[in-house]
N, C-alpha and C positions, 0 to 999 in steps of 0.2 A: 363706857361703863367700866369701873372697878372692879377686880376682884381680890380677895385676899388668894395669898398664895406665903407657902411655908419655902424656904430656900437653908439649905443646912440644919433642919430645927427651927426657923426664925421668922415670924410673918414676915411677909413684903407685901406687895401693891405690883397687881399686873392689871394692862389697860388690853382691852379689848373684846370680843364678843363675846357674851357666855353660851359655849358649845359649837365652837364657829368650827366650818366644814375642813380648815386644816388643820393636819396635827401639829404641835408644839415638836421643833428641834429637840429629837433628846439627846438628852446631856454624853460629851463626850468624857472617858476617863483617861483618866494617864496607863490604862490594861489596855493596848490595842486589840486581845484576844478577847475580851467584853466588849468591845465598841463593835468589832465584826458582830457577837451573837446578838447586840440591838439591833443595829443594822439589817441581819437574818432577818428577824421578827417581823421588823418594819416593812419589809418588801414581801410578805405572805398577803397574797390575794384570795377572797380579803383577810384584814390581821382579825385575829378571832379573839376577838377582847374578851367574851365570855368565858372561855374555857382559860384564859389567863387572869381573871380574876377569881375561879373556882379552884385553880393554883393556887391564889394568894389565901384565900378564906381558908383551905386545908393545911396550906404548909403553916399558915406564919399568923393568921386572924384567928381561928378556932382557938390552936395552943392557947392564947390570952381571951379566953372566952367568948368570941366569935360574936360578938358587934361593934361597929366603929362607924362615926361618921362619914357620909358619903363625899363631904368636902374632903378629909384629910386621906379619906379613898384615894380621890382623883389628885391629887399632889402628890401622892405617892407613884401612881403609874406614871405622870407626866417624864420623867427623865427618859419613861421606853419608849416615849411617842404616842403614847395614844393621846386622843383628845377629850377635854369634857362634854362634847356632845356624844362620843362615840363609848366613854363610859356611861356616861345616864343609859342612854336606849339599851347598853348590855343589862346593865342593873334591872331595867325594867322588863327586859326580855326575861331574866333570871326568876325574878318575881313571878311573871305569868306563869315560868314550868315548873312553878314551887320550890326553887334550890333558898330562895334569899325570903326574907320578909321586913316590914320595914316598922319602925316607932317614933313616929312625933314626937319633938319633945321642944316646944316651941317653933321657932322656924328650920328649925336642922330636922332632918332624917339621918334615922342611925339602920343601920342592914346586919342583918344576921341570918345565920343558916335557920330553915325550917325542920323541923324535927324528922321530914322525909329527906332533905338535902344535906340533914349529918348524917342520916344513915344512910345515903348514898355514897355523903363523904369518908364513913368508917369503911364501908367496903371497898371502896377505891385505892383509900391512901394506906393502907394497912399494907398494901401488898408492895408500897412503895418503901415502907422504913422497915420491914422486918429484916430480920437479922440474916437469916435463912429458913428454908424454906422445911419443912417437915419430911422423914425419910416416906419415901415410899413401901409399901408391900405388897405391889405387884398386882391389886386390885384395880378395876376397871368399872366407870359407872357407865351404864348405856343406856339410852333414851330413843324409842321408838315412838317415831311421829306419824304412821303409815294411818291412824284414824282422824287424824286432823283434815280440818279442810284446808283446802291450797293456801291461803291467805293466811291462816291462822299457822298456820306450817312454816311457814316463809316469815312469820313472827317469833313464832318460839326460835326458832333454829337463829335471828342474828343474836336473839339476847340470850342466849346457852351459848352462844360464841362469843359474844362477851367473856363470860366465865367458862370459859377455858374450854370448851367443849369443839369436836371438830365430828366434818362428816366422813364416816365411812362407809356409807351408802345413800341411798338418796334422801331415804328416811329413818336414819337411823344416827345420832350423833354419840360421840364416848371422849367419855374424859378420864384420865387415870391419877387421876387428884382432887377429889370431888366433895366441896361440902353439902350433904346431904337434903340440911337444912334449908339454906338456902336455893337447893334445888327445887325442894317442894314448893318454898317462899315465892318465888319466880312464878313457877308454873301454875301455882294458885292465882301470883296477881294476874296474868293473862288466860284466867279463864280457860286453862290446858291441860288440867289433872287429872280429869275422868277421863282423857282421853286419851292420857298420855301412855307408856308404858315402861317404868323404869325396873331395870336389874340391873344385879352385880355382878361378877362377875374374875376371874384370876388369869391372869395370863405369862406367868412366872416360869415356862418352860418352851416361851420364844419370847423372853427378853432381848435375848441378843440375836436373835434370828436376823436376814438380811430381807426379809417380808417385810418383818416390824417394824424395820430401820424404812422402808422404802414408803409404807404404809404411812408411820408417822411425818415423812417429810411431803404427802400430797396431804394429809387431812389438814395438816398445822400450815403448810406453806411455811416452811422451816427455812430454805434460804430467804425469802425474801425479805423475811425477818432481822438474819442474821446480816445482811445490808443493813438493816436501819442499825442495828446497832454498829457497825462500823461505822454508820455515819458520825454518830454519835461520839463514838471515839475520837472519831478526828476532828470534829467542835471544840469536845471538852477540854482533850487532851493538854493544846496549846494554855487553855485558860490554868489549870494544874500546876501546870509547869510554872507559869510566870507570879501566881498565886503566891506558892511555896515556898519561891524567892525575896517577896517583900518583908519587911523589915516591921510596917505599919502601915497593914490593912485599913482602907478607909470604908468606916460604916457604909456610908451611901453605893459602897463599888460591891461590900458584902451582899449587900440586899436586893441587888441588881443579879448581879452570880447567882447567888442562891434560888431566889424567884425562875430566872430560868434554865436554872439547871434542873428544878425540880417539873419544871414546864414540861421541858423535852422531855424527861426520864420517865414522869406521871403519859404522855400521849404513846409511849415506846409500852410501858407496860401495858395500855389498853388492848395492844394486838398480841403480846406476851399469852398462850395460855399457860405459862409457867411450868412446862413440864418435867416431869424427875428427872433427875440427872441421865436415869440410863436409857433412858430414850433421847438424848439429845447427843450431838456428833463432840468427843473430846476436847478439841478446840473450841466449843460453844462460847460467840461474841458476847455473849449476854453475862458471861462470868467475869468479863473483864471489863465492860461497862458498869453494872453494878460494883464493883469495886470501886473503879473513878469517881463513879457518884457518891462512895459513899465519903472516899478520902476528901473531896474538895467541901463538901458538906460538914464535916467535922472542924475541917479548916479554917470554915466562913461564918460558923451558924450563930457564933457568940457577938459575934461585930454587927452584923446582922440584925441581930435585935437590941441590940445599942440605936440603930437607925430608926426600926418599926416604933421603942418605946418612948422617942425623941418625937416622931411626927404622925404618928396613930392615935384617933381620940375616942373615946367613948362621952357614954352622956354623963359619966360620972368622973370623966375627969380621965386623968394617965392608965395606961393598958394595966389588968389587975397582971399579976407574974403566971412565969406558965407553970403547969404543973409535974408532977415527976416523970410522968408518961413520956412526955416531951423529950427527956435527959435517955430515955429507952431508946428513944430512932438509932435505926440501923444497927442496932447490939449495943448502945452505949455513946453515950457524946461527951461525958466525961471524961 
């Protein structure tokens, strides 16, 4: 069997099974600091194609309106290794938890976010390109779950840790940067509000106490966090370096970089609950990672979609342009 396949922008002719159980060699570059972070990828047990195509849909698919064929999908991921049986059953997994949806349009299928899977994707990826973060005023939300039943306690409490929430007792979570909204949003879809208990609350005269400081680093698990962003550093860092120095950035090496950098960064923020400045220790890794990420993304992002708008297809033809929002990431990409 035949299939078509894009190579630089260009169809070709690749022979072999469609969705066969091993992945495709990816491509090596002339970056040996991107050939390692494929590599990375490649050897994660198992590689989570899902959560690296809800990567793709938020950084680089949405900006351009957020549908594209599922052939020119899979010729895009192929240079990181994955395979087209291992993108189908993600796509199809995706579908079943309502992130993706799909439209015939003769024999092609085209995928795009569902209207629950952009607003998953705006509250996600927002925390990823802002500029910075809003000053604090020393407010504190707290959430008492002491009327809940065990089960349902044991629910609200991972998805309030999601959003930034941590415990300081057994039933009682608090976050000191809280949207409100979204809290009740939450607790409303899990069925949790009547039972819930939330205040506000000030705690502005043990900011700098050495409770607060000790408090915050068992609710948060603040160091082990601050490992992962060292990790992180020392990934990026080398790719940075050797970035900065070429002359002529090659699209396809752009779009590689960029994809995961924005991978790592999006799975670092999910454990992130982003807290003020003056609760976090002066050195904090996460000041100096979000930086790297934002300098090699400013670096890459235009080369980048020289690649996506060369081999990303819709049913209407070439990706429509993105829009102003997009030029906002990270305080400005201009």
């Amino acid at each position: 069997m035949t299939v078509a396949v894009r190579t630089n922008g260009k169809a070709g002719r690749r022979t072999g099974i469609v969705g066969a159980l091993t992945a495709p060699s990816p491509t090596m570059t002339a970056l040996a600091p991107l050939n390692q972070l494929i590599t990375r990828f490649q050897e994660q047990t198992p590689i989570r194609a899902s959560s690296l195509i809800i990567t793709l849909y938020g950084d680089a698919i949405e900006p351009h309106g957020g549908t594209v064929w599922l052939g020119s999908l899979i010729n895009l991921l192929e240079p990181i290794g994955i395979n087209e049986r291992l993108i189908r059953t993600s796509i199809f997994r995706l579908t079943k938890e309502d992130w993706l949806t799909a439209e015939k349009v003769g024999r092609r299928s085209y995928y795009s976010l569902t209207g629950t899977g952009r607003r998953r994707f705006e509250k996600a990826f927002k925390r990823v390109y802002s500029s910075s973060l809003p000053a604090w005023d020393g407010s504190w939300t707290l959430v008492m779950l002491s009327q809940l039943a065990a089960d349902k306690r044991k629910q609200v409490r991972e998805e309030l840790e999601w959003q930034g929430f941590g415990a300081i007792a057994p039933t009682v979570l608090a976050c000191p940067r809280c949207d409100r909204a979204d809290l009740v949003t939450t607790l409303q879809d899990l069925e949790a509000l009547d039972d819930s208990i939330v205040f506000e609350t000030h705690a502005q005269d043990v900011l700098a106490s050495r409770a607060m400081r000790l408090q915050v680093r068992e609710s948060w698990n603040i160091d082990e966090l601050a490992s992962h962003y060292s990790e992180f550093i020392r990934l990026f860092r080398p790719l940075w370096q050797v970035l900065r120095e070429q002359d002529n950035l090659q699209p396809s090496d752009c779009f590689l970089a960029r994809t995961l950098l924005i991978h790592e960064y999006r799975r670092l923020l999910l454990r992130d609950p982003q807290l003020p400045d003056e609760l976090l220790p002066g050195d904090w890794e996460g000041r100096a990672a979000r930086q790297l990420c934002r300098n090699i993304y400013r670096l890459i992002f235009a080369r980048a979609e020289e690649w996506l708008n060369d081999n990303l297809e819709t049913a209407d033809g070439p990706l429509p342009d993105v829009g102003e929002s997009f030029y906002r990431r990270f305080g400005g990409l201009k």
